[in-house]
N, C-alpha and C positions, 0 to 999 in steps of 0.2 A: 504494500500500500504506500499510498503518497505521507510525508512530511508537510505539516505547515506550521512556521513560522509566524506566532501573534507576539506584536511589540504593543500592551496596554498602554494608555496615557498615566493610568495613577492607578489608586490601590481596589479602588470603585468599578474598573473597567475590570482589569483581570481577576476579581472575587467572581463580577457575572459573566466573565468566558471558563473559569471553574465551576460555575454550578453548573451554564448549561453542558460541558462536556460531563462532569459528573452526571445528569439527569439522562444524555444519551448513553453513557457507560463505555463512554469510551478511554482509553488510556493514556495518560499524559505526563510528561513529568516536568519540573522544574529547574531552569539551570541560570545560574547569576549572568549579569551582561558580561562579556569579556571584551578588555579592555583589546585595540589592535595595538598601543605602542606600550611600552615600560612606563610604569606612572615617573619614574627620574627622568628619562628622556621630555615625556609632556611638559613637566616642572621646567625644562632647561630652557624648551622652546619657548615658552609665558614666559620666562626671564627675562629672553633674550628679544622680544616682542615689548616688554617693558623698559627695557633697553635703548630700544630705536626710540621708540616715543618722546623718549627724554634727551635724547639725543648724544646718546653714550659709542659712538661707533667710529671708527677708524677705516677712512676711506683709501684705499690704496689703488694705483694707476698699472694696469693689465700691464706695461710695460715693467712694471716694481715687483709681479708677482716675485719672480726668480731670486731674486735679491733680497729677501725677508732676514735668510739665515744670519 
């Protein structure tokens, strides 16, 4: 048989997509969201998003990349 994926909006929505598959008897289980990046990776990018805003960045000229070391 098929899979389907229900993404609830709140706690109200997915109580009454549990009764009514409860009341058809059908079977379902429960699995938490999973995240797709590392929560430290997300943290670094909202840093670094907080970063530019404020104007914390170091503009370097495509000619300069080489020459960093």
């Amino acid at each position: 048989m098929e899979t389907i994926v229900v993404h609830p909006k709140n706690q109200k929505q997915l109580a009454a997509v549990e009764a009514v598959l409860k009341a058809l008897n059908v079977t379902f289980k429960k699995e938490e969201e999973r995240l797709l990046y590392n929560p430290e990776f997300i943290a670094k990018m909202k840093q670094s998003d907080q970063d530019v805003k404020a104007g914390r960045t170091t503009k370097i000229e495509p000619a300069d990349i080489w020459n960093l070391g």
